[in-house]
SEVEXKE-221327 format. One record per atom (N, C-alpha, C): residue number from 1; residue in one letter; atom name; x, y, z. Coordinates in Angstrom, 1 decimal, m for minus. Layout:
<sites>
    n  res  atom       u       v       w
  NUM    A    CA       X       Y       Z
...
</sites>
This chain:
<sites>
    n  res  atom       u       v       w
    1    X     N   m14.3    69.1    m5.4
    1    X    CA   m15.4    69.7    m6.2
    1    X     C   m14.9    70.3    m7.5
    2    X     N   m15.5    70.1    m8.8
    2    X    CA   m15.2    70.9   m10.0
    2    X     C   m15.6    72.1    m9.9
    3    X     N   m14.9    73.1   m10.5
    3    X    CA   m14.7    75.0   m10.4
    3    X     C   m14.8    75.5   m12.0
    4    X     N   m15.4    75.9   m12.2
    4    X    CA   m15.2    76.2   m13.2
    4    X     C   m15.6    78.2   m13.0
    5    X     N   m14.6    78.9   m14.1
    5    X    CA   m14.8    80.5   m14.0
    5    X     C   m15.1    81.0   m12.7
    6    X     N   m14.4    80.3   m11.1
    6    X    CA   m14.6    80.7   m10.1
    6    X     C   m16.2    81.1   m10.0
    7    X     N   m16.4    79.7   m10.0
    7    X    CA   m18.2    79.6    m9.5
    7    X     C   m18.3    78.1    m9.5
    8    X     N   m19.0    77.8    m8.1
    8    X    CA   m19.7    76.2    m8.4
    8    X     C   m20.5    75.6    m9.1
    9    X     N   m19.9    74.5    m9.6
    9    X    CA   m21.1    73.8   m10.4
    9    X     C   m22.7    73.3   m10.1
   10    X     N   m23.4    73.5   m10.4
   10    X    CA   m24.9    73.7    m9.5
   10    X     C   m25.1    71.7    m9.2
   11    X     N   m25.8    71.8    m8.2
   11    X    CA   m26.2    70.3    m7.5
   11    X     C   m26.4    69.2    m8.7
   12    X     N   m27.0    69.7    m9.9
   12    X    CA   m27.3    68.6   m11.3
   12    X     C   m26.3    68.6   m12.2
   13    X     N   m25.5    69.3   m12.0
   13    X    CA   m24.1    69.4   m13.1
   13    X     C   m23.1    68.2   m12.5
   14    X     N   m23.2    67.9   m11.3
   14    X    CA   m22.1    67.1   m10.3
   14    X     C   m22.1    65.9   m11.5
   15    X     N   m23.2    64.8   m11.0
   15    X    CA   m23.4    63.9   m11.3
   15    X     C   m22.5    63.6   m12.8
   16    X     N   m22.9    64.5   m13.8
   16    X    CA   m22.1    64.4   m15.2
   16    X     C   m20.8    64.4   m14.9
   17    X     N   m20.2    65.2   m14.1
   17    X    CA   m18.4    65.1   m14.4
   17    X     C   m18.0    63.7   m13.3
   18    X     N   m18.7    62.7   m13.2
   18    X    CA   m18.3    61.6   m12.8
   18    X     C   m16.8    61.0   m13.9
   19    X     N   m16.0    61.3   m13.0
   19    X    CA   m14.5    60.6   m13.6
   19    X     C   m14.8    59.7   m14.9
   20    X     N   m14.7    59.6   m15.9
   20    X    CA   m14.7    58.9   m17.3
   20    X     C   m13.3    57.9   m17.3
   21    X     N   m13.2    57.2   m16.9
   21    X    CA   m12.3    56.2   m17.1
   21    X     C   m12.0    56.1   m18.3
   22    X     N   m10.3    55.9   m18.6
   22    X    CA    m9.7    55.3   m19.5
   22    X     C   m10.0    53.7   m19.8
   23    X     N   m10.9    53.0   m21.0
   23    X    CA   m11.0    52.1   m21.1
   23    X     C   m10.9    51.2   m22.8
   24    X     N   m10.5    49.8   m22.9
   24    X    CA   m10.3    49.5   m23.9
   24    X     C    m9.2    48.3   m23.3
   25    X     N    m8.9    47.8   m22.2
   25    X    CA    m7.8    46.8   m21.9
   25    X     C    m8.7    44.9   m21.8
   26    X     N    m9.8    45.0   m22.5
   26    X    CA   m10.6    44.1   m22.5
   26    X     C   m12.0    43.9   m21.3
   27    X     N   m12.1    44.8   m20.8
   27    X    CA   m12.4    44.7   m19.8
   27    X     C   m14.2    45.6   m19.7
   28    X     N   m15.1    45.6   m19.9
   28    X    CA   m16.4    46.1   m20.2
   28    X     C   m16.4    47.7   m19.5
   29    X     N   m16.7    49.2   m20.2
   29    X    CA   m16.6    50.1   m19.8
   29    X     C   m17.5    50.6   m18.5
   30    X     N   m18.8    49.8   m18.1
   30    X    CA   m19.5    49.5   m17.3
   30    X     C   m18.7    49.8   m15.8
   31    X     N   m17.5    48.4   m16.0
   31    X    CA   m17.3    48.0   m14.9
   31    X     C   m16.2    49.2   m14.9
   32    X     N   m15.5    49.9   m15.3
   32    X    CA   m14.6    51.2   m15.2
   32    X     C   m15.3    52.3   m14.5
   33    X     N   m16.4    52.0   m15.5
   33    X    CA   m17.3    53.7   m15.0
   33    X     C   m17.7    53.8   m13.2
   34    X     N   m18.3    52.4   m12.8
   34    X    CA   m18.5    52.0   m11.7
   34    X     C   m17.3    52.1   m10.6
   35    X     N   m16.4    51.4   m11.0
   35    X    CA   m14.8    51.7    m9.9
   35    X     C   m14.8    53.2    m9.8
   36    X     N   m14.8    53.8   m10.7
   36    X    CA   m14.2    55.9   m11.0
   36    X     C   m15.4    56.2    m9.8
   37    X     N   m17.1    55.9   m10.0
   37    X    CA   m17.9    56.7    m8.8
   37    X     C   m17.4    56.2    m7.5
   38    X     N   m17.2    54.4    m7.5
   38    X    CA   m17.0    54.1    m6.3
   38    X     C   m15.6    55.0    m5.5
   39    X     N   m14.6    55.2    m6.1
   39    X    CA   m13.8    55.8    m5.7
   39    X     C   m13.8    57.6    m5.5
   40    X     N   m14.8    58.1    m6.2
   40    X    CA   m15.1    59.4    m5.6
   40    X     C   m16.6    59.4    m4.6
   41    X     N   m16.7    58.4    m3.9
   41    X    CA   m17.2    58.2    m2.8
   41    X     C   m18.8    57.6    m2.5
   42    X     N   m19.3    57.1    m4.2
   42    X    CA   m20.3    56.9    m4.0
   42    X     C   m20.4    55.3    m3.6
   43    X     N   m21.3    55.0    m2.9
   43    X    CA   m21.8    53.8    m2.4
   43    X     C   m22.8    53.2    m3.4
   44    X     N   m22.7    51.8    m3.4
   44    X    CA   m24.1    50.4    m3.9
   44    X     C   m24.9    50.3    m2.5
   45    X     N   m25.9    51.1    m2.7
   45    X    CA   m26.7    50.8    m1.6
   45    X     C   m27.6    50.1    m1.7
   46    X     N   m28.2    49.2    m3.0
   46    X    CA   m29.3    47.8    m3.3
   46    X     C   m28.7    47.8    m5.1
   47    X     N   m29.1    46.5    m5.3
   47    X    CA   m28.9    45.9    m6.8
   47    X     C   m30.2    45.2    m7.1
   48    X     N   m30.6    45.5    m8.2
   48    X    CA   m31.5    44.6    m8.4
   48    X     C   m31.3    43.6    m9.9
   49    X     N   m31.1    42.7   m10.2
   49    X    CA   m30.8    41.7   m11.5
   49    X     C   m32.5    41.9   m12.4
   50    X     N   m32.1    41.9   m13.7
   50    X    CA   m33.3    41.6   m14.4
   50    X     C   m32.3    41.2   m15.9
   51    X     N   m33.5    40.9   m16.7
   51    X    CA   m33.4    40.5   m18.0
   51    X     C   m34.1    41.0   m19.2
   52    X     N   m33.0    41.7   m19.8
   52    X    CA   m33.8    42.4   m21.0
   52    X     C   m34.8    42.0   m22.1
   53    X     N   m35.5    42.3   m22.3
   53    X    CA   m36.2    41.5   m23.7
   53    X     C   m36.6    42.1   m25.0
   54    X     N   m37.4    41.4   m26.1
   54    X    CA   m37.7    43.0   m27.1
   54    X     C   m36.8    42.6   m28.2
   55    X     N   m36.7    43.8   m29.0
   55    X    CA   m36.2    43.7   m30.0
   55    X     C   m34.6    44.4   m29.8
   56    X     N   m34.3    45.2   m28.7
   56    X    CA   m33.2    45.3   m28.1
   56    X     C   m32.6    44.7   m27.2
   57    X     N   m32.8    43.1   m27.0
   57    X    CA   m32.5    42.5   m25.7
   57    X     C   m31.2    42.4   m26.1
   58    X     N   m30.1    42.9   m25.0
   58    X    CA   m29.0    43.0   m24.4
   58    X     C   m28.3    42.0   m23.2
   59    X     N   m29.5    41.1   m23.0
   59    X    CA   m29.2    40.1   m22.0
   59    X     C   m29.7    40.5   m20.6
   60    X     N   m28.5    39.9   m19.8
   60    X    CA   m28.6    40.1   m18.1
   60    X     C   m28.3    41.8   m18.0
   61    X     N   m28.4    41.9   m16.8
   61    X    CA   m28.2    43.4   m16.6
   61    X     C   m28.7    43.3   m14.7
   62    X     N   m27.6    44.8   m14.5
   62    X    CA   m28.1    44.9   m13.1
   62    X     C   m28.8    46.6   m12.8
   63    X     N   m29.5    46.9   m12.0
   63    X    CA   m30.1    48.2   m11.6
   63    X     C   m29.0    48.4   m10.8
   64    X     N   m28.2    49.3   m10.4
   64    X    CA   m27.7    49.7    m9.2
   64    X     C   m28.6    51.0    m8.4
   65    X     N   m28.9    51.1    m7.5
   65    X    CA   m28.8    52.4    m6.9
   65    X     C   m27.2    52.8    m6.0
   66    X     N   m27.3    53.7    m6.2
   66    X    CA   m25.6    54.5    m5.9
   66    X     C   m25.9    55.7    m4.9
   67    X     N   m25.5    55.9    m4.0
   67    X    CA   m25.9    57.0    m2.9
   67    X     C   m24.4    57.5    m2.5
   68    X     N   m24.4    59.2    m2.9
   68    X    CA   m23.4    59.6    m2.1
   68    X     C   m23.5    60.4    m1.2
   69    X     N   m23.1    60.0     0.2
   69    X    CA   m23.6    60.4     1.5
   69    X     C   m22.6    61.9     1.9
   70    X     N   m22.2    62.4     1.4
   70    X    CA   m21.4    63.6     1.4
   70    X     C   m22.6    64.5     0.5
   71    X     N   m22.8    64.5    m0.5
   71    X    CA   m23.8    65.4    m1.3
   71    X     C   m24.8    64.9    m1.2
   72    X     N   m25.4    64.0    m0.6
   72    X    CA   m26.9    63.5    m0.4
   72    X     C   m27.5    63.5    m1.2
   73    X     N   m27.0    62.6    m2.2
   73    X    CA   m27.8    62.3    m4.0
   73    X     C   m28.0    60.9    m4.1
   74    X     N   m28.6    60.7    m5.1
   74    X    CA   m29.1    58.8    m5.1
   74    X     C   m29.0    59.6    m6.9
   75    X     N   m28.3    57.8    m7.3
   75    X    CA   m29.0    57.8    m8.8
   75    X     C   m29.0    56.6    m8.9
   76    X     N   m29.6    56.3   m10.1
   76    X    CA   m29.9    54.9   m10.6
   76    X     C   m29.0    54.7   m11.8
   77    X     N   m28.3    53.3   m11.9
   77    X    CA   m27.6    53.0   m13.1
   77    X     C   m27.7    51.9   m13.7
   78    X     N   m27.8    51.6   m14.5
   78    X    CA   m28.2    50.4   m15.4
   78    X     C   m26.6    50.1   m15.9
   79    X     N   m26.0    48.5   m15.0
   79    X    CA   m25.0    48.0   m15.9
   79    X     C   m25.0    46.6   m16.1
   80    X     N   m24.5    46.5   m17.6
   80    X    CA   m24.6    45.1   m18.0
   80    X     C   m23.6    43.7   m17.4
   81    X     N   m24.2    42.7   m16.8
   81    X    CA   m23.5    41.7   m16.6
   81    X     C   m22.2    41.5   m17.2
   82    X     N   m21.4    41.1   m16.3
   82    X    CA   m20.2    40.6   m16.7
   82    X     C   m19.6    39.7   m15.2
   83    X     N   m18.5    38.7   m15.9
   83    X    CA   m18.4    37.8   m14.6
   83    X     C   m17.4    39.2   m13.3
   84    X     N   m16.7    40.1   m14.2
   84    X    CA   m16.1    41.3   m13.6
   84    X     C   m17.1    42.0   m12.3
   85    X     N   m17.7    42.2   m13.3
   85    X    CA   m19.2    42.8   m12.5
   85    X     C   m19.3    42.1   m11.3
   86    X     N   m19.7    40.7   m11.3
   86    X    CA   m20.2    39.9   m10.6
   86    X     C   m19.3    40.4    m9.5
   87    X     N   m18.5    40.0    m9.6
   87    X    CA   m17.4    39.7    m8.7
   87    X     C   m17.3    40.7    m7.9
   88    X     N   m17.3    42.1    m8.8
   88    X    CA   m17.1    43.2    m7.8
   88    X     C   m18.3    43.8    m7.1
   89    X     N   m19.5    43.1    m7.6
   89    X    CA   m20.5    43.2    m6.7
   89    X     C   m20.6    43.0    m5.6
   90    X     N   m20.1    41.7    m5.7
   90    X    CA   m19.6    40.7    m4.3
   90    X     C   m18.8    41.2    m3.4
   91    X     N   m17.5    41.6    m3.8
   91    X    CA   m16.8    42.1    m2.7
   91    X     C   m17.2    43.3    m2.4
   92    X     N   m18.3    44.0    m2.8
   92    X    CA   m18.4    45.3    m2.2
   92    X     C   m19.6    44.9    m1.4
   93    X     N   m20.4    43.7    m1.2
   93    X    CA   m21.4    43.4    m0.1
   93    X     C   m22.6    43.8    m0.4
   94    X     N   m23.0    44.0    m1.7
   94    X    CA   m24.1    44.7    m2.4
   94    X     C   m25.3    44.0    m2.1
   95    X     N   m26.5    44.8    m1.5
   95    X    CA   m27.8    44.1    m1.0
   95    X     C   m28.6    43.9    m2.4
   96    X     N   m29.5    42.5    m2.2
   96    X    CA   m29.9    42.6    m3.4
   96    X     C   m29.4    41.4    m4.5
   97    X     N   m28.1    41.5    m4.2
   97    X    CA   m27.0    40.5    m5.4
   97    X     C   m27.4    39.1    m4.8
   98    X     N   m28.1    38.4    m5.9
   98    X    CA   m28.6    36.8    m5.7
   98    X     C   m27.0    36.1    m6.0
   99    X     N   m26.9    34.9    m5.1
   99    X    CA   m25.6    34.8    m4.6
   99    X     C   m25.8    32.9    m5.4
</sites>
């Protein structure tokens, strides 16, 4: 848990100090950001695929919902396709990921 001035950070402050990965080795910051929660304990608990449209269409894209069962939070994250992505969707067994 982060400490700061010997006091806890309140239940909405958590989510922000999610580990910021070092990135720029060609690899989409998406998929960094995702490894850093997975590894401080959060879970892919459903995916959902859609397609952007509009005058900001950015392409494919996935919803994640993310659940960490230690702090009993859910959040929702919007990341953009990549075959990286794909892949690690996959091996993590993600419900939802059209196969």
């Amino acid at each position: 848990m982060i400490a700061t001035h010997k006091k806890r950070i309140g239940v909405s402050a958590r989510w922000e100090h999610v580990q910021q990965p070092v990135h720029g080795t060609g690899q989409p910051a998406d998929y960094f950001r995702l490894l850093a929660a997975l590894d401080e304990g959060w879970q892919i608990v459903e995916t959902a695929e859609y397609l952007a449209h509009g005058t900001n269409a950015e392409g494919r894209s996935y919803l994640l919902t993310l659940l960490h069962p230690h702090r009993l939070l859910t959040r929702e994250w919007t990341v953009t396709y990549s075959p990286e992505m794909e892949a690690l969707l996959g091996v993590e067994g993600v419900p939802g990921l059209r196969k």
